[in-house]
Each structure stands twice: as structure tokens, then as C-alpha cells.
KOLGU-4560 file (N, C-alpha, C; in nm, 3 decimals, padded with zeros to 5 digits):
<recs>
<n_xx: -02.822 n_yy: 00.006 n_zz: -00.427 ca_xx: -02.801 ca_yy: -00.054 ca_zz: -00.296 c_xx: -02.676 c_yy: 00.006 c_zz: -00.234 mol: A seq: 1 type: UNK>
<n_xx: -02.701 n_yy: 00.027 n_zz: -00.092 ca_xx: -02.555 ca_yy: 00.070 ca_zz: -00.025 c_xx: -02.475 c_yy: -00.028 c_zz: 00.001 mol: A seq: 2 type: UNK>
<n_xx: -02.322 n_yy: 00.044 n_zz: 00.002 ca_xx: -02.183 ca_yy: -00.056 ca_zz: 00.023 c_xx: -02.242 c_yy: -00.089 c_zz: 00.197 mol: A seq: 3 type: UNK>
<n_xx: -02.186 n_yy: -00.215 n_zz: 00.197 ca_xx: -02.167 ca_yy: -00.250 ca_zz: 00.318 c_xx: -02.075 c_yy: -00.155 c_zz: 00.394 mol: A seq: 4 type: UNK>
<n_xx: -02.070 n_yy: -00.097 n_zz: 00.546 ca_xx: -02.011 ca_yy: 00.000 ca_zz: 00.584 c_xx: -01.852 c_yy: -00.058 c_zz: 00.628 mol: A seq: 5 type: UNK>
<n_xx: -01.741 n_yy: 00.004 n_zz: 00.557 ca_xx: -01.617 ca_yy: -00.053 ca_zz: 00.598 c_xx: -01.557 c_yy: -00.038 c_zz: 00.722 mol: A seq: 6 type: UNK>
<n_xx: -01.591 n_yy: 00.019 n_zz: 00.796 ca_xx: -01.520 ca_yy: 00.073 ca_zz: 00.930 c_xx: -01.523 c_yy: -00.087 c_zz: 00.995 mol: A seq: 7 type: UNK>
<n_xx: -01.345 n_yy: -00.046 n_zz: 01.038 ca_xx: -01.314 ca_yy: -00.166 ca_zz: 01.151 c_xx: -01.453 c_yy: -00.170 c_zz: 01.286 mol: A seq: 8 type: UNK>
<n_xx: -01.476 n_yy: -00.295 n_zz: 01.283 ca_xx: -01.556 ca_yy: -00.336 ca_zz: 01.378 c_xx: -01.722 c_yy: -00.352 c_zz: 01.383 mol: A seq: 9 type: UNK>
<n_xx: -01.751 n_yy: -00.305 n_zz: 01.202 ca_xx: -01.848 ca_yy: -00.294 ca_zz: 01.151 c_xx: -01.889 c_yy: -00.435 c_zz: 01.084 mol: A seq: 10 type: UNK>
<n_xx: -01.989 n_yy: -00.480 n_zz: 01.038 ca_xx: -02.013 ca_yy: -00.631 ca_zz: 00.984 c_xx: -02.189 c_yy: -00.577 c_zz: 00.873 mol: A seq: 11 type: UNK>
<n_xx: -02.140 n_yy: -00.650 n_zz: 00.774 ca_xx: -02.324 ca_yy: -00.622 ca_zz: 00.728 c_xx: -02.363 c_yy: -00.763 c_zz: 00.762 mol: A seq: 12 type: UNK>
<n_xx: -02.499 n_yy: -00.762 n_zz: 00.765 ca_xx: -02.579 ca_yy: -00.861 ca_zz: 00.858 c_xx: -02.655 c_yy: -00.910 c_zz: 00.725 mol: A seq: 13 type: UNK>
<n_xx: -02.715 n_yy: -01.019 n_zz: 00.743 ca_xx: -02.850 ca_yy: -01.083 ca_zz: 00.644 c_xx: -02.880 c_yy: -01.027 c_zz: 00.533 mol: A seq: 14 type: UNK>
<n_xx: -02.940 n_yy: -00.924 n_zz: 00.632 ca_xx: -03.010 ca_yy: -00.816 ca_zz: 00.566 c_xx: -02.965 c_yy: -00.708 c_zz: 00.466 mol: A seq: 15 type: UNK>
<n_xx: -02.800 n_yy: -00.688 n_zz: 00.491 ca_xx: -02.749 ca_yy: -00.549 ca_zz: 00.434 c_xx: -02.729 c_yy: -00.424 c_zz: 00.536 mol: A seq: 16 type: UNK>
<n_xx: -02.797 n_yy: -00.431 n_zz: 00.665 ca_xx: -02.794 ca_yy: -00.346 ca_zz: 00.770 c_xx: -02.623 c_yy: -00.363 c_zz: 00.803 mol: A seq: 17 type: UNK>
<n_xx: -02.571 n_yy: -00.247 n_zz: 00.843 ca_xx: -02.487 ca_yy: -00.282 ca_zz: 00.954 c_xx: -02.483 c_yy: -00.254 c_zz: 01.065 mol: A seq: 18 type: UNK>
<n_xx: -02.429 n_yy: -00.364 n_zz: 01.119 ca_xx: -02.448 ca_yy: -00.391 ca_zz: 01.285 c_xx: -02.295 c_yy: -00.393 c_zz: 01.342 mol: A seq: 19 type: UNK>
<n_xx: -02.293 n_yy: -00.364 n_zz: 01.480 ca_xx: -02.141 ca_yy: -00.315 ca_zz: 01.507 c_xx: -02.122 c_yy: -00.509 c_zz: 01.593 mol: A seq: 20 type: UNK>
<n_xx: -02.001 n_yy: -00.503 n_zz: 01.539 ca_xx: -01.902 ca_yy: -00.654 ca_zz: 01.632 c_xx: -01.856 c_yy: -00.587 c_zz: 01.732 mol: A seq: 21 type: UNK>
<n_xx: -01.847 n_yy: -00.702 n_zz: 01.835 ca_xx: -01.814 ca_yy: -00.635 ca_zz: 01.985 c_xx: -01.749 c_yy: -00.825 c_zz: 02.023 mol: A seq: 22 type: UNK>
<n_xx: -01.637 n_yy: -00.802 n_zz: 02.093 ca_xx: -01.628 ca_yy: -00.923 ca_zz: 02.149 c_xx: -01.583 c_yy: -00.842 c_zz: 02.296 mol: A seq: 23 type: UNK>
<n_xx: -01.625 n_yy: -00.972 n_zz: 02.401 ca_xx: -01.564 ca_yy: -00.929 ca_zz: 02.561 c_xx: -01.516 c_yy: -00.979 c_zz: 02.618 mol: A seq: 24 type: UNK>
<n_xx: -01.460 n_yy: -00.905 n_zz: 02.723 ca_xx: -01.321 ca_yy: -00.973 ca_zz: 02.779 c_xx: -01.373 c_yy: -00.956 c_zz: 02.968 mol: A seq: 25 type: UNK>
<n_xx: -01.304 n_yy: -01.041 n_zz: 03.026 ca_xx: -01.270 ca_yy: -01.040 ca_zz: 03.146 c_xx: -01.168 c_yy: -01.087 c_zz: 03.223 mol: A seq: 26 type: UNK>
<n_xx: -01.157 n_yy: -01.085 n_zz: 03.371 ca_xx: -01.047 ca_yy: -01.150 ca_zz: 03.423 c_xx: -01.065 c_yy: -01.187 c_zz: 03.529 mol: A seq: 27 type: UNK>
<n_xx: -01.026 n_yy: -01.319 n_zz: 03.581 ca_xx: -01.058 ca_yy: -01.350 ca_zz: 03.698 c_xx: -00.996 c_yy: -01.342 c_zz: 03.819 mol: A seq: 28 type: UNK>
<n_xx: -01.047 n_yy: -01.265 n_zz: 03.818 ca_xx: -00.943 ca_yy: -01.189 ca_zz: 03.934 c_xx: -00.916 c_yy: -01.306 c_zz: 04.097 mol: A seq: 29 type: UNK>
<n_xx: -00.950 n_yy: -01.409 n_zz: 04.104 ca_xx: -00.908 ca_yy: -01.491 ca_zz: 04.154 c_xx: -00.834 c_yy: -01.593 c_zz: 04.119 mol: A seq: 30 type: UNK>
<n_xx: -00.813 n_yy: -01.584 n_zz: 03.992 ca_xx: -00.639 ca_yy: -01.690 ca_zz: 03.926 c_xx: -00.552 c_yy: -01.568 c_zz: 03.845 mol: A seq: 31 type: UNK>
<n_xx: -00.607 n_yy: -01.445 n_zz: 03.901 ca_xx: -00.479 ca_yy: -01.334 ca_zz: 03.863 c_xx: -00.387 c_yy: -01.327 c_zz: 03.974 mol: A seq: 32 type: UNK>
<n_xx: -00.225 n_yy: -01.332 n_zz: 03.875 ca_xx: -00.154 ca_yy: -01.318 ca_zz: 03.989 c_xx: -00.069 c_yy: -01.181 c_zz: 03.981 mol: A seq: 33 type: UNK>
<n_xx: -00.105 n_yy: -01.129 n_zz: 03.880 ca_xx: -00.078 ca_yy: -00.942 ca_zz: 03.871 c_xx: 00.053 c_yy: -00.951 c_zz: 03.834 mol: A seq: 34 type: UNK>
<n_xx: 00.051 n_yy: -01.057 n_zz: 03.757 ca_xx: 00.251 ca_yy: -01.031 ca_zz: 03.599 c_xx: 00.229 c_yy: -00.946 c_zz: 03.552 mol: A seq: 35 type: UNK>
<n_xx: 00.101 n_yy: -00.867 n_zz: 03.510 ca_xx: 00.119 ca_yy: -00.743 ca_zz: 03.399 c_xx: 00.142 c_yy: -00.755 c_zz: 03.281 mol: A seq: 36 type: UNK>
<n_xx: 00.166 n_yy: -00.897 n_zz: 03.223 ca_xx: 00.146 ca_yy: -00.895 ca_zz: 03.095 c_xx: 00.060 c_yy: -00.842 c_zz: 02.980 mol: A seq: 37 type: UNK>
<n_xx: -00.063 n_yy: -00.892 n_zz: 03.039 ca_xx: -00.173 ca_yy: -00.842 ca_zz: 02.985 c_xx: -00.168 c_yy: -00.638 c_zz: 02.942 mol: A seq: 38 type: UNK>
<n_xx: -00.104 n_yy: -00.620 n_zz: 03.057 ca_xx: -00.103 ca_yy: -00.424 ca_zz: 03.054 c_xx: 00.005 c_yy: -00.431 c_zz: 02.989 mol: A seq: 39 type: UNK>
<n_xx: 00.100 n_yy: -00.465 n_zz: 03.016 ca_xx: 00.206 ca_yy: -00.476 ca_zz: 02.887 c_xx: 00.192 c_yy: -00.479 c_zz: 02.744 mol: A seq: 40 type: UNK>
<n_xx: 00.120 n_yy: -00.562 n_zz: 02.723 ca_xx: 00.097 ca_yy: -00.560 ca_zz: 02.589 c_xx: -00.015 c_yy: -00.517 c_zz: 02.511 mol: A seq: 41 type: UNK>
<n_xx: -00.124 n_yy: -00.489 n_zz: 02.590 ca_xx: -00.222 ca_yy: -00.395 ca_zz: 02.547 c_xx: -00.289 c_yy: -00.307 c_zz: 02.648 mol: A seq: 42 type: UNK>
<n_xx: -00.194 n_yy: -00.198 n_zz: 02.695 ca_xx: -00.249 ca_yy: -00.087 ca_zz: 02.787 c_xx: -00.391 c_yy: -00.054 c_zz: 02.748 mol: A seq: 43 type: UNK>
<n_xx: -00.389 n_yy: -00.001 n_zz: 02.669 ca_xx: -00.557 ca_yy: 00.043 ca_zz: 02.637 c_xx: -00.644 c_yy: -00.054 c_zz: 02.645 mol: A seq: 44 type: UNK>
<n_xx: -00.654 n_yy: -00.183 n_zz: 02.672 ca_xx: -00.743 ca_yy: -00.295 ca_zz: 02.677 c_xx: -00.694 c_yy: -00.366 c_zz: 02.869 mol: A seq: 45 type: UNK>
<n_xx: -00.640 n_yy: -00.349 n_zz: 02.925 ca_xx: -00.595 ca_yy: -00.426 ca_zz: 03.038 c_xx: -00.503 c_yy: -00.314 c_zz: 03.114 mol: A seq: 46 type: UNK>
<n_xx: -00.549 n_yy: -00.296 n_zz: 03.253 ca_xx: -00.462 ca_yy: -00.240 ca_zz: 03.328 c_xx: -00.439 c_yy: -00.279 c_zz: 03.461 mol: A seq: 47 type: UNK>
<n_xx: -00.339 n_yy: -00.257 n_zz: 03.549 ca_xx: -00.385 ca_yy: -00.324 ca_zz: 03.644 c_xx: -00.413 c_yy: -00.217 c_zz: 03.771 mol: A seq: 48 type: UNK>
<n_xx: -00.480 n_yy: -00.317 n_zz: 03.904 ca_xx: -00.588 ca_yy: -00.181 ca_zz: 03.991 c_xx: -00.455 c_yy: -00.205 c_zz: 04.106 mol: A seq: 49 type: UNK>
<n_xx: -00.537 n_yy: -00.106 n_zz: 04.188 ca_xx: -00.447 ca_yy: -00.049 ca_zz: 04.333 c_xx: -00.399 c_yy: -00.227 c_zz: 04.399 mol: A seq: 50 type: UNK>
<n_xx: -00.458 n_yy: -00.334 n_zz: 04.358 ca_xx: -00.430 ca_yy: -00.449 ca_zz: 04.408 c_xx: -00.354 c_yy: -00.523 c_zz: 04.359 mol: A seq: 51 type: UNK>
<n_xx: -00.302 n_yy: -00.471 n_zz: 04.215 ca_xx: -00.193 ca_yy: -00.503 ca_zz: 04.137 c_xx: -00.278 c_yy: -00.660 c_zz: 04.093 mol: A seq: 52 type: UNK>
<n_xx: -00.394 n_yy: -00.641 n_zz: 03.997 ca_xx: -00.504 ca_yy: -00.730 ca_zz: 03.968 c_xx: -00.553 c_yy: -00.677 c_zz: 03.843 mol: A seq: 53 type: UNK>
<n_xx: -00.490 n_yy: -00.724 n_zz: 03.756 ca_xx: -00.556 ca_yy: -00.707 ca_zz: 03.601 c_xx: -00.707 c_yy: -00.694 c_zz: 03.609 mol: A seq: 54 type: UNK>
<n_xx: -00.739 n_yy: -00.578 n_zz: 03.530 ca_xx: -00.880 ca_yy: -00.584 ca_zz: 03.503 c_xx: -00.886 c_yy: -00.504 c_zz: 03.374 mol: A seq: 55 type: UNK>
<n_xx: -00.980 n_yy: -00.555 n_zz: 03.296 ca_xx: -01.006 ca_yy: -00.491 ca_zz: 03.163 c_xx: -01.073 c_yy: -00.333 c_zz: 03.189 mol: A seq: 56 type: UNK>
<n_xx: -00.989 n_yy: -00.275 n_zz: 03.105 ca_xx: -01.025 ca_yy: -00.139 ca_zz: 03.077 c_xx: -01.202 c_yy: -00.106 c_zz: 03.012 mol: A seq: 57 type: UNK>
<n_xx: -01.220 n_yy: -00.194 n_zz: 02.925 ca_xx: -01.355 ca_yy: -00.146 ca_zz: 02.897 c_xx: -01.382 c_yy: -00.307 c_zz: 02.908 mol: A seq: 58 type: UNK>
<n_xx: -01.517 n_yy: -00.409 n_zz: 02.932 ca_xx: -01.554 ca_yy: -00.515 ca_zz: 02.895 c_xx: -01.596 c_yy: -00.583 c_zz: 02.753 mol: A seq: 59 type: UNK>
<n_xx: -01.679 n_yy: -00.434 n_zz: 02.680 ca_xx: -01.679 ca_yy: -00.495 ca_zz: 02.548 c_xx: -01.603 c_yy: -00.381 c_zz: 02.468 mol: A seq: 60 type: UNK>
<n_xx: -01.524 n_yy: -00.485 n_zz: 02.335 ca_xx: -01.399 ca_yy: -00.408 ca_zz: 02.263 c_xx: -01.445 c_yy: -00.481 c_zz: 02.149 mol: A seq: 61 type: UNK>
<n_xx: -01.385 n_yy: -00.394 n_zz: 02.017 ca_xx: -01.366 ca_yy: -00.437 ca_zz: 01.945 c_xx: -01.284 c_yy: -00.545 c_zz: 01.877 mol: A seq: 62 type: UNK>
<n_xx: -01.325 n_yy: -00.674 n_zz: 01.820 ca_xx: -01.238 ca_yy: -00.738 ca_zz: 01.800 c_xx: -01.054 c_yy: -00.670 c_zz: 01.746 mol: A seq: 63 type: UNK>
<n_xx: -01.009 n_yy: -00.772 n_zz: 01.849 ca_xx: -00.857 ca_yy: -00.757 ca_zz: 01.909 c_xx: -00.771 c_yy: -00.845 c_zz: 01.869 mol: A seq: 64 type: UNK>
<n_xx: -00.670 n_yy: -00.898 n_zz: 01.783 ca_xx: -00.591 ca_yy: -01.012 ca_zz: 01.812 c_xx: -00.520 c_yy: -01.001 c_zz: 01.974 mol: A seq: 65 type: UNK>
<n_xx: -00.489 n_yy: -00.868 n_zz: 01.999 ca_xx: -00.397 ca_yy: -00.787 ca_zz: 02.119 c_xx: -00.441 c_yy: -00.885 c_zz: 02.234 mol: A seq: 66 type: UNK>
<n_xx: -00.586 n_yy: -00.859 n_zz: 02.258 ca_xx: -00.673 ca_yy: -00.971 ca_zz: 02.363 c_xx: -00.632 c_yy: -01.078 c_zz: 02.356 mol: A seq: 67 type: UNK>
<n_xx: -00.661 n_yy: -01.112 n_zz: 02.249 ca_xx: -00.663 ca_yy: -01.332 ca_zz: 02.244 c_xx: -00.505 c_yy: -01.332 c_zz: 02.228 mol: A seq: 68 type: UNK>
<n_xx: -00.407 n_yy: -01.248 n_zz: 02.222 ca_xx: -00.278 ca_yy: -01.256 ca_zz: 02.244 c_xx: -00.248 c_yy: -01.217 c_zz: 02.430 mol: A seq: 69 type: UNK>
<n_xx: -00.307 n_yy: -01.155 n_zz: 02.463 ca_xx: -00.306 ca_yy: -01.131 ca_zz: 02.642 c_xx: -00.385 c_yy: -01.267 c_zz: 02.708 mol: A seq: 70 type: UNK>
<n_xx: -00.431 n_yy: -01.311 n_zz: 02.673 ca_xx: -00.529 ca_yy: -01.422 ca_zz: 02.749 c_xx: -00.430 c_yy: -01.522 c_zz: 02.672 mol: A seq: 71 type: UNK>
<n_xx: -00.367 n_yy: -01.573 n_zz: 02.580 ca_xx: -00.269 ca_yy: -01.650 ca_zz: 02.542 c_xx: -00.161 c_yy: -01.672 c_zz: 02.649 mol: A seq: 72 type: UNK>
<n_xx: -00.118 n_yy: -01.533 n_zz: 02.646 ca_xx: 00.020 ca_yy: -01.538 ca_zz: 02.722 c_xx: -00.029 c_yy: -01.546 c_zz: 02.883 mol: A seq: 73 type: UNK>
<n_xx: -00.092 n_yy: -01.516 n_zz: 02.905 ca_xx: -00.135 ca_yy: -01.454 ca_zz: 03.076 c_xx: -00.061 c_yy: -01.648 c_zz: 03.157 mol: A seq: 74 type: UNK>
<n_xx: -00.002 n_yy: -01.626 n_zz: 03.270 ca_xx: 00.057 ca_yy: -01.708 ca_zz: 03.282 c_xx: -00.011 c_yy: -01.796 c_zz: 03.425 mol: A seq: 75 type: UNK>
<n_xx: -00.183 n_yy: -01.702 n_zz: 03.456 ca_xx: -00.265 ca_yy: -01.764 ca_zz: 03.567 c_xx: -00.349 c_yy: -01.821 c_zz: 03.458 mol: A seq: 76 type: UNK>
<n_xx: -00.402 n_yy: -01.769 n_zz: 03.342 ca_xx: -00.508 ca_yy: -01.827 ca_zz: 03.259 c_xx: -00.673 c_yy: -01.767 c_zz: 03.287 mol: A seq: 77 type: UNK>
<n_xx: -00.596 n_yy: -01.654 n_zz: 03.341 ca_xx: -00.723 ca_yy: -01.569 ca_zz: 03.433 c_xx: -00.804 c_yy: -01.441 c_zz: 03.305 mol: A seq: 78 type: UNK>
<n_xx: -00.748 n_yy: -01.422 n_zz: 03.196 ca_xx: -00.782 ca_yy: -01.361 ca_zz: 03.089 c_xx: -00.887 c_yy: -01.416 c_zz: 03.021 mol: A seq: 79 type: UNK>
<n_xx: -01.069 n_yy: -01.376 n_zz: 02.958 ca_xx: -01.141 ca_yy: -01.490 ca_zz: 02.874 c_xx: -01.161 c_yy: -01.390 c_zz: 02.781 mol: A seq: 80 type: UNK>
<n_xx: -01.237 n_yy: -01.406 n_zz: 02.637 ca_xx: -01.221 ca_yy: -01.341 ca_zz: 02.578 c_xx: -01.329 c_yy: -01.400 c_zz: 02.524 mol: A seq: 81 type: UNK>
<n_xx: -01.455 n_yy: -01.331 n_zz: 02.465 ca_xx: -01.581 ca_yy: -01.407 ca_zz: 02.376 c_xx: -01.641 c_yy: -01.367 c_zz: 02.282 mol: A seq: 82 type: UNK>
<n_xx: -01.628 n_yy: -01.427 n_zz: 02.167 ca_xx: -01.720 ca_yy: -01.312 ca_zz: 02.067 c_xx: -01.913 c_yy: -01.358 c_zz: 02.102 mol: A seq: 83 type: UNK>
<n_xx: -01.981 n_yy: -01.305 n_zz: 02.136 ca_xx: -02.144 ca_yy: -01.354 ca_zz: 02.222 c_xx: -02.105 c_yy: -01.458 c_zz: 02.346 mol: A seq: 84 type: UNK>
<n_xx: -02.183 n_yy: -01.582 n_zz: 02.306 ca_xx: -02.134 ca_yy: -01.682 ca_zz: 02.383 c_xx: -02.056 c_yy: -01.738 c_zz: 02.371 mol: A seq: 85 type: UNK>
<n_xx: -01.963 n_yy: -01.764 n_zz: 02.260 ca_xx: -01.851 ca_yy: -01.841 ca_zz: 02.212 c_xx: -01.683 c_yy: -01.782 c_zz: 02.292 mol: A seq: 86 type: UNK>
<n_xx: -01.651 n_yy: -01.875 n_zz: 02.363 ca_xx: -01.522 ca_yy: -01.854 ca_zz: 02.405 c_xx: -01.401 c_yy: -01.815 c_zz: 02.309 mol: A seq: 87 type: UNK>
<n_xx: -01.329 n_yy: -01.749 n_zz: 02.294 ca_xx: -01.217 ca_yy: -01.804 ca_zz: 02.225 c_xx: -01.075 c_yy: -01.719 c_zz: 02.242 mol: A seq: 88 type: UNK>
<n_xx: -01.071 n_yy: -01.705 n_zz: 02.366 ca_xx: -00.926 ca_yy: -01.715 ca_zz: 02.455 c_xx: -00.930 c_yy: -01.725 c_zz: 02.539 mol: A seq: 89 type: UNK>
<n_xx: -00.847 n_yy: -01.788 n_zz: 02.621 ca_xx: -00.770 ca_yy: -01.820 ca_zz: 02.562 c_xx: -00.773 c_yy: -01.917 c_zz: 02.446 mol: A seq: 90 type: UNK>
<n_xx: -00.656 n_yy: -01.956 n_zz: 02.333 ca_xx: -00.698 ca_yy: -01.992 ca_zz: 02.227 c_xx: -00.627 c_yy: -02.138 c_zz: 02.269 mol: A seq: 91 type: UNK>
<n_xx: -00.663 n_yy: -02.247 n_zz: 02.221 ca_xx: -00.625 ca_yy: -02.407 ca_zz: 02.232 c_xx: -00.518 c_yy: -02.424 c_zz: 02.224 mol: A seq: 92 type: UNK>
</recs>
């Protein structure tokens, strides 16, 4: 039988297949107030546009603490973060 595949962002499933993890992010760009935190602390995941309006660099990423640490701190609460349907940033 094969090893389950180790690469970050990889998961074996039921079955033994592996299937890739993806969680996604967005921002609402109507309770952004363009602090830059978010680009601050994870450029490659959050940057902000010509409107000085956070928007995620790619939508789906590999699980991040970096994320659920940007949607933590974000100080409109305009950062979400989901692994499928499940919310979970910001975190409680």
C-alpha cells in the first residue's frame, strides 16, 4: 500500500487517495477600511488595490494560520476565511 502523500496541503481521504485541502478567503470590501494589516502580515495572501481596499491575492489557499491571523487582527472584521462551508475566521 502507498504512504499517504506528505506534502503540505495534501490530506489522504477514506479511501487512501489523496486529495488536495484548500481553504478560502475573502474580503468585504464594504467594512474594509484599507489599515493594511492584512498586507502587512501576509503579502502573498492579501494586498491592497488602487482603492486602498484589501483584496485577497488568490481566493483559494492553502491552509494558513497567516489568514485566520489577518482576519483576527483586521480591525473592520471585513477578512472571512473557510475551510468548504465552515467559517473559521475570523476566530471567536
Amino acid at each position: 500500500m502507498e504512504e499517504p502523500d506528505a506534502r503540505a496541503g495534501s490530506s489522504p481521504d477514506a479511501g487512501g487517495v489523496v486529495t488536495a485541502v484548500s481553504w478560502t478567503t475573502a474580503v468585504d470590501r464594504d467594512l474594509c477600511m484599507g489599515s493594511g494589516m492584512c498586507a502587512g502580515m501576509a503579502s502573498d495572501l492579501y494586498a491592497l488595490d488602487d482603492e486602498d481596499r484589501a483584496r485577497p491575492v488568490r481566493t483559494r489557499i492553502a491552509p494558513d494560520d497567516r489568514a485566520l491571523d489577518a482576519a483576527d487582527s483586521c480591525p473592520a472584521a471585513a477578512i472571512l476565511v473557510r475551510d468548504g462551508d465552515l467559517l473559521i475566521g475570523p476566530r471567536p
